[in-house]
KEKE-3310 file (N, C-alpha, C; in steps of 0.2 Angstrom, whole numbers, plus 5000, padded with zeros to 4 digits):
npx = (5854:5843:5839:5834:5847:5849:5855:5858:5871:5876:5867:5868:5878:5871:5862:5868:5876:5868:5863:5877:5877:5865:5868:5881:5872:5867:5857:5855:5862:5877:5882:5870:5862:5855:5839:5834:5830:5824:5814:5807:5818:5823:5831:5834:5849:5852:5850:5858:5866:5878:5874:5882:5893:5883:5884:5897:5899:5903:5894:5890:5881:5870:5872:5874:5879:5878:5875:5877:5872:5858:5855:5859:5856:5852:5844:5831:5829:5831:5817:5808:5810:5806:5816:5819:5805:5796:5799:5784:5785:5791:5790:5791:5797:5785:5789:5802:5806:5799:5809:5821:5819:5819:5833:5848:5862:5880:5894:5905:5901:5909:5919:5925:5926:5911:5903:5889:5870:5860:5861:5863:5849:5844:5850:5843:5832:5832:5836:5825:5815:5822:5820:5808:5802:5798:5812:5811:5809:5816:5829:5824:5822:5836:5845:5842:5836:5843:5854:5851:5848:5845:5833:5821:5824:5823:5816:5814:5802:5795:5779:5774:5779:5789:5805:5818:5834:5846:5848:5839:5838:5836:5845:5849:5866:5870:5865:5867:5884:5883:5882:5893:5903:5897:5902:5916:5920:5918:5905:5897:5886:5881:5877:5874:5875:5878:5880:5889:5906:5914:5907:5910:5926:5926:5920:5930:5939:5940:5936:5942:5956:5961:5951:5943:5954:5953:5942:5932:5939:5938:5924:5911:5906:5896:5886:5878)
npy = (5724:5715:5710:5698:5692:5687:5672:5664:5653:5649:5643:5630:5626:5622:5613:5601:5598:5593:5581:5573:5569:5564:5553:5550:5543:5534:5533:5536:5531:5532:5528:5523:5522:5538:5537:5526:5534:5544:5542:5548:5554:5544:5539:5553:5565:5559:5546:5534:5541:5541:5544:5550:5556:5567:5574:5578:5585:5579:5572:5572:5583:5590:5607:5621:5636:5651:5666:5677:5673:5669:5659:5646:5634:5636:5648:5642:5635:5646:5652:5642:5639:5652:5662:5671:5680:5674:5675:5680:5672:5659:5640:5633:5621:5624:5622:5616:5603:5598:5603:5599:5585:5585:5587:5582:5568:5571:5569:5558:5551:5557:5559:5572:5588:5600:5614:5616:5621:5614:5602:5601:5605:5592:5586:5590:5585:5573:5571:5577:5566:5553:5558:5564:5575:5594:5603:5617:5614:5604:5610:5619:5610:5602:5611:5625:5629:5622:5630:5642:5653:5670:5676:5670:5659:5659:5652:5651:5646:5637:5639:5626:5626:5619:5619:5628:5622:5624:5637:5646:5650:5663:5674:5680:5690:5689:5677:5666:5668:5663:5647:5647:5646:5636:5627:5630:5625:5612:5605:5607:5617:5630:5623:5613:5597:5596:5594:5578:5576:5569:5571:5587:5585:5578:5586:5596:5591:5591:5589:5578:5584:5582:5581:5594:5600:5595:5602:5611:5621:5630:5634:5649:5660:5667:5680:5671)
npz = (5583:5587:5577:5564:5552:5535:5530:5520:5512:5525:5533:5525:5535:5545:5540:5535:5547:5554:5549:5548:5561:5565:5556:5566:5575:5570:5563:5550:5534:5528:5516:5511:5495:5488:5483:5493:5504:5500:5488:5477:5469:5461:5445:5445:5444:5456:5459:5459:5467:5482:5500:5505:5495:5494:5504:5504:5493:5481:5472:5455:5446:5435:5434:5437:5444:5443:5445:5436:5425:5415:5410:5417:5429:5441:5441:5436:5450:5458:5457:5459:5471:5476:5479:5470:5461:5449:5431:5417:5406:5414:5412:5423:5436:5452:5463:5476:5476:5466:5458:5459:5456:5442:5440:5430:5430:5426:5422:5433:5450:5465:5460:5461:5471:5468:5471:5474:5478:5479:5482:5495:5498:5493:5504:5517:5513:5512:5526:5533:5531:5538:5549:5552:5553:5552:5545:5553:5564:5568:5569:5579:5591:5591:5590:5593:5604:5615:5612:5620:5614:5609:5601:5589:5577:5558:5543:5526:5514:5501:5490:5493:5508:5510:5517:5515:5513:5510:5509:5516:5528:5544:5556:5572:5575:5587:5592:5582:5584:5597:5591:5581:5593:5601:5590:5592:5605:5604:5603:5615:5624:5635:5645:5638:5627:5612:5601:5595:5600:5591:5578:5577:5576:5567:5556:5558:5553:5539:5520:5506:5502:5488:5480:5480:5473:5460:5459:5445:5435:5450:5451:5450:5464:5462:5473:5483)
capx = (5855:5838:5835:5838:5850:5849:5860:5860:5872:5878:5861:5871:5882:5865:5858:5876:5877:5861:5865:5882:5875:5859:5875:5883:5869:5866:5850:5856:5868:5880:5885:5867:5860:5849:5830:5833:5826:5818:5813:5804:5823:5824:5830:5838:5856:5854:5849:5862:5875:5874:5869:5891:5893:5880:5886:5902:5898:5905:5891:5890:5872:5870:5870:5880:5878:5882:5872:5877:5870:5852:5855:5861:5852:5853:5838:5824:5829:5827:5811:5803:5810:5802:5819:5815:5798:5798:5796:5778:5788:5792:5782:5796:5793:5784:5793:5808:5807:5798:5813:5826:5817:5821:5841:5852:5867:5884:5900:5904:5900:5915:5928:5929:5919:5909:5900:5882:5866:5855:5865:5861:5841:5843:5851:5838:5827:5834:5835:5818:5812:5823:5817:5800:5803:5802:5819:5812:5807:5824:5833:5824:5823:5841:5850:5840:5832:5849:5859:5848:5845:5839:5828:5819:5828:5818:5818:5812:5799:5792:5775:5769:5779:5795:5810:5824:5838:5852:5850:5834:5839:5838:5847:5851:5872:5872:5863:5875:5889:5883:5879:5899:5904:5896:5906:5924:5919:5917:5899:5892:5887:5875:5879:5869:5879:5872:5881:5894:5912:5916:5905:5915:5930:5926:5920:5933:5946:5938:5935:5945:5961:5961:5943:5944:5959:5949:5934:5934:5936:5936:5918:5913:5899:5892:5878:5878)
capy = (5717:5712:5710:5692:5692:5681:5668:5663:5648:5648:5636:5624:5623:5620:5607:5596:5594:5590:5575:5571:5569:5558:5548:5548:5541:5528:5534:5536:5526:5539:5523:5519:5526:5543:5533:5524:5537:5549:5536:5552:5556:5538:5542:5558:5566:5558:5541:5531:5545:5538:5553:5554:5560:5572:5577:5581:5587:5579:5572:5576:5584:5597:5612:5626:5641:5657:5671:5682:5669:5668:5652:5643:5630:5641:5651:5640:5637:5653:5654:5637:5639:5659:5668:5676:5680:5671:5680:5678:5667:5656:5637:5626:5619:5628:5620:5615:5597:5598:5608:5594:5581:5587:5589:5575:5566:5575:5566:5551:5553:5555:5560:5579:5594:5606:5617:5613:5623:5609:5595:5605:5603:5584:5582:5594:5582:5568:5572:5576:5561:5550:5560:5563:5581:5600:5607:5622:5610:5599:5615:5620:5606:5600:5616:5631:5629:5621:5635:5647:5658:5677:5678:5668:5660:5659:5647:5654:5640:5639:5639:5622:5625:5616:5624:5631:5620:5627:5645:5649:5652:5668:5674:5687:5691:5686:5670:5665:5666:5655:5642:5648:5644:5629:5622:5629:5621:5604:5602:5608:5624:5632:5615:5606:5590:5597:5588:5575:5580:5566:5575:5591:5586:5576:5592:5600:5589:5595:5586:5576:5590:5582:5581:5599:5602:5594:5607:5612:5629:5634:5638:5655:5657:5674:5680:5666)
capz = (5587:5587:5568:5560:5544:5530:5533:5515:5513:5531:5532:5525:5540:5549:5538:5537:5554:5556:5543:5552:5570:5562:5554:5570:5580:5566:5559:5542:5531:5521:5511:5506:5490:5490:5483:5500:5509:5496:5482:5472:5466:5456:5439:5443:5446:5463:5458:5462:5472:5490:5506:5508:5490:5495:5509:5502:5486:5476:5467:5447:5443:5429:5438:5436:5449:5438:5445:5431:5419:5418:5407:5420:5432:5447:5438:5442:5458:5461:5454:5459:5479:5479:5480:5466:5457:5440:5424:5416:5403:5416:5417:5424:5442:5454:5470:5477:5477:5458:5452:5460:5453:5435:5435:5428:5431:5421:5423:5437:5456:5468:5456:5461:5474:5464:5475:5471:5484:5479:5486:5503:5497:5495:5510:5520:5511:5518:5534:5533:5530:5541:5557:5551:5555:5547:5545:5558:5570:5568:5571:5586:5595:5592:5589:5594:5612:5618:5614:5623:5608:5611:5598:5586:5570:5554:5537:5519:5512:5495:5489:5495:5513:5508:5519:5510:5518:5507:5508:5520:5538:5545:5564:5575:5576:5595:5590:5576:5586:5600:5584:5581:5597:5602:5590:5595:5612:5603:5602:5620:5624:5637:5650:5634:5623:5605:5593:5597:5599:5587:5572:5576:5575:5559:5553:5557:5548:5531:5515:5503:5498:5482:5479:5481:5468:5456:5459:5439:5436:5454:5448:5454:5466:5464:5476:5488)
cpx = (5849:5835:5840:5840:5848:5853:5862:5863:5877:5871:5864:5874:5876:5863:5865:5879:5874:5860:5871:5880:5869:5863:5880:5881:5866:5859:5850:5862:5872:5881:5878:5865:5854:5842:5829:5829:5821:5816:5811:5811:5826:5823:5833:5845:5859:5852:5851:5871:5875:5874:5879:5893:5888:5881:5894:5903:5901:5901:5890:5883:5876:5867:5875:5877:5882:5874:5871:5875:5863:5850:5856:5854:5850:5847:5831:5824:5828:5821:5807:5805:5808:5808:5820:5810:5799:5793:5789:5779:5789:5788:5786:5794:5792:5787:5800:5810:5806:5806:5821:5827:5819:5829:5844:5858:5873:5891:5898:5905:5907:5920:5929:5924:5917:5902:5892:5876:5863:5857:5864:5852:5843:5844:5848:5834:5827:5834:5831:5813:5815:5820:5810:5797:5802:5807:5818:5811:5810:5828:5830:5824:5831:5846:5849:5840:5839:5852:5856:5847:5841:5832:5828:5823:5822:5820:5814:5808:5796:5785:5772:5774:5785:5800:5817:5830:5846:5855:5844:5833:5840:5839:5851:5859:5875:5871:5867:5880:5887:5882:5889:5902:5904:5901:5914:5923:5918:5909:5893:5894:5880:5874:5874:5875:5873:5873:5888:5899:5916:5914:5908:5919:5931:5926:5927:5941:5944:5937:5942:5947:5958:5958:5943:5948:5956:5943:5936:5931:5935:5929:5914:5905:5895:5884:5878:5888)
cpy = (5713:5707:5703:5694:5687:5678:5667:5654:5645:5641:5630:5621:5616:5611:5601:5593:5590:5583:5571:5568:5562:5552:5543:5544:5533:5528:5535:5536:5530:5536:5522:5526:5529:5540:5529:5527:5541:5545:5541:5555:5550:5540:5550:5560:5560:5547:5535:5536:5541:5544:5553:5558:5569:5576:5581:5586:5586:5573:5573:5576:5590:5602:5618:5635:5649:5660:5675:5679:5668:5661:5646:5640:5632:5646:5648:5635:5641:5653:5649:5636:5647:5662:5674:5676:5678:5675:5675:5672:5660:5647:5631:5623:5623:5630:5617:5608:5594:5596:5600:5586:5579:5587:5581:5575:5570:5573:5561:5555:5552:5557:5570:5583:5598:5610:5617:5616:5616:5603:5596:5604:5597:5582:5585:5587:5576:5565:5573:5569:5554:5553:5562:5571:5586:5600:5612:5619:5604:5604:5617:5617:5602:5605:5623:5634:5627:5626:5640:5653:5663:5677:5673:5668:5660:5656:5649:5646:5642:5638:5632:5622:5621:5621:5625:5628:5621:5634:5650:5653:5660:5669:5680:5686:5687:5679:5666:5663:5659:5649:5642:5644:5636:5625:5624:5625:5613:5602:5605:5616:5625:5626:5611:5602:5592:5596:5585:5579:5576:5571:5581:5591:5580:5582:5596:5598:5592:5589:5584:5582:5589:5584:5588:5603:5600:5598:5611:5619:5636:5637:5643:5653:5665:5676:5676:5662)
cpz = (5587:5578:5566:5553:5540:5528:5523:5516:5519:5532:5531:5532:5545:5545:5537:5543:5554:5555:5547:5560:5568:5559:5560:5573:5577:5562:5553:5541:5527:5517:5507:5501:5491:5489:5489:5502:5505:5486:5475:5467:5463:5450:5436:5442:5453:5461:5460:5462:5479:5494:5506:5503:5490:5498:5507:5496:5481:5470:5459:5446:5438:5433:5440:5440:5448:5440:5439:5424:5419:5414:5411:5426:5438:5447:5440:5446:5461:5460:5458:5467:5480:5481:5477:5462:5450:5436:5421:5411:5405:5415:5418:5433:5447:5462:5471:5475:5471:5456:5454:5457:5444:5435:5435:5430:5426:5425:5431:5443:5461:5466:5460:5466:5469:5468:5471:5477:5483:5480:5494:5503:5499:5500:5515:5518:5514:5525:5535:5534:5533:5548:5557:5554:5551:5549:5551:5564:5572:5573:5578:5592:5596:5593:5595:5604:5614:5620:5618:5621:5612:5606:5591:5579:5565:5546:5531:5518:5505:5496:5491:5504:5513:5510:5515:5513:5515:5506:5512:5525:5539:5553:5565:5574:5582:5593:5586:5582:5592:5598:5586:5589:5601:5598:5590:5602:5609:5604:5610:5622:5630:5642:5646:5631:5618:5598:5595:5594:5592:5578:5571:5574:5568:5554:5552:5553:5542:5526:5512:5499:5490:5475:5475:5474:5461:5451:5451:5439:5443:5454:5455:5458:5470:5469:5483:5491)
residu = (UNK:UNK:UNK:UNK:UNK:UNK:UNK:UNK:UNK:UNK:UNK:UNK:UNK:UNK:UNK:UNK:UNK:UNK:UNK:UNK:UNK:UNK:UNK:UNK:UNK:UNK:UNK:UNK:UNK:UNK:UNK:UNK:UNK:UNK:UNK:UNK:UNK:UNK:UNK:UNK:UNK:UNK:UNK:UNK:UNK:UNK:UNK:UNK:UNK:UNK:UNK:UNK:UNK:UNK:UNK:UNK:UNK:UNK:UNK:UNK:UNK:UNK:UNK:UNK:UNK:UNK:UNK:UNK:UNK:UNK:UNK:UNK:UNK:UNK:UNK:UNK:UNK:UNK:UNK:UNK:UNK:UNK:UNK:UNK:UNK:UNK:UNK:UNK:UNK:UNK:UNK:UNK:UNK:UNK:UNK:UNK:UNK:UNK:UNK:UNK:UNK:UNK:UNK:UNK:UNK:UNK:UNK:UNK:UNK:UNK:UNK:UNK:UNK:UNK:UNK:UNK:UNK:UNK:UNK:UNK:UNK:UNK:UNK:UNK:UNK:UNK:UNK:UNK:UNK:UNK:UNK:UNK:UNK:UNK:UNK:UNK:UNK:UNK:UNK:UNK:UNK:UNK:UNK:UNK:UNK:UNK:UNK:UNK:UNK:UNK:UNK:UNK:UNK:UNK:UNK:UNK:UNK:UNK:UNK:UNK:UNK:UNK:UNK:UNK:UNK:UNK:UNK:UNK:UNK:UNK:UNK:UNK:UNK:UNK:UNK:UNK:UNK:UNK:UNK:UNK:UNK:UNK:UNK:UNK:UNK:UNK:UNK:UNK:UNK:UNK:UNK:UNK:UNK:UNK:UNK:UNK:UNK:UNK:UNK:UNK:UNK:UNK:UNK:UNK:UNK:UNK:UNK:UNK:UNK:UNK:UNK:UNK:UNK:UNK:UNK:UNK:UNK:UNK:UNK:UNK:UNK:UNK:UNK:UNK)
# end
């Protein structure tokens, strides 16, 4: 009961609110384009996507998230965000933020979902830099300490201190559910108001069907 799990991509949930609610309150524009806020992404995939494309995922970057393929882009990611130790072979980016900097654009933005973790980085990264906040110190102050959490959560960082906001978070089971909770209650839990009722039930309408049917391949999402 005491011991935090490795949330994995439950995080997301975390860091997608976080982004909806900062949306809601008018602190960031989903319509404007991602260099707006993180200019060091001019020139890449994200170039000209805007943060709603991000948010959604539906995006087009090169980026193919095959565990069982070590050809795949998903490799150093793992390697340059420390989920996995990289082979001595390795000399591609040592950081998270690097390794993001590096992927390109691959078909048109908006047309289809494709589950992508690094679309959950960028928009951590985003929200970082519109609140002027860490990611653990977003989460604590907006999410954690409300709910009245038993026991400490905790966020995976890479080698220069860059939180893992697509696959980091770690939390007790009690904890989690009250996160859970809070939002079958519509946003308030523990007599706090912790993320407008409006974000919830936006959330909870879901994403463009179509979008979705589009998603090519179904593409599989071993591991995470």
């Amino acid at each position: 009961p005491e011991t935090p799990h490795l949330l994995f991509s439950v995080t997301k949930s975390f860091t997608g609110l976080l982004a909806a609610q900062l949306a809601f309150e008018g602190k960031l524009d989903p319509e404007a384009k991602v260099p707006l806020y993180v200019p060091e992404l001019a020139g890449s995939a994200w170039d000209d996507m805007t943060v709603r494309q991000v948010m959604d995922m539906t995006g087009a970057v090169r980026y193919r998230e095959v565990y069982t393929d070590p050809t795949t882009e998903v490799f150093p990611y793992l390697f340059s965000s420390g989920l996995l130790p990289a082979p001595a072979t390795y000399t591609g980016p040592k950081d998270i933020y690097s390794f993001l900097k590096t992927l390109k654009k691959e078909g048109e933005h908006g047309e289809a979902f494709v589950y992508r973790t690094v679309h959950s980085e960028v928009l951590g990264w985003i929200v970082s830099r519109v609140t002027g906040q860490h990611f653990a110190d977003l989460v604590s102050e907006r999410i954690w300490q409300k709910l009245g959490a038993e026991e400490d959560a905790h966020v995976l960082v890479d080698s220069v201190g860059t939180p893992l906001q697509g696959s980091g978070m770690s939390a007790t089971l009690r904890d989690l559910a009250r996160f859970g909770e809070m939002l079958r209650l519509g946003g308030e839990y523990n007599g706090q108001r912790i993320l407008a009722s409006e974000v919830v039930a936006d959330t909870a309408r879901g994403g463009d069907r179509e979008k979705f049917a589009k998603a090519p391949g179904q593409q599989a999402r071993a591991g995470y």
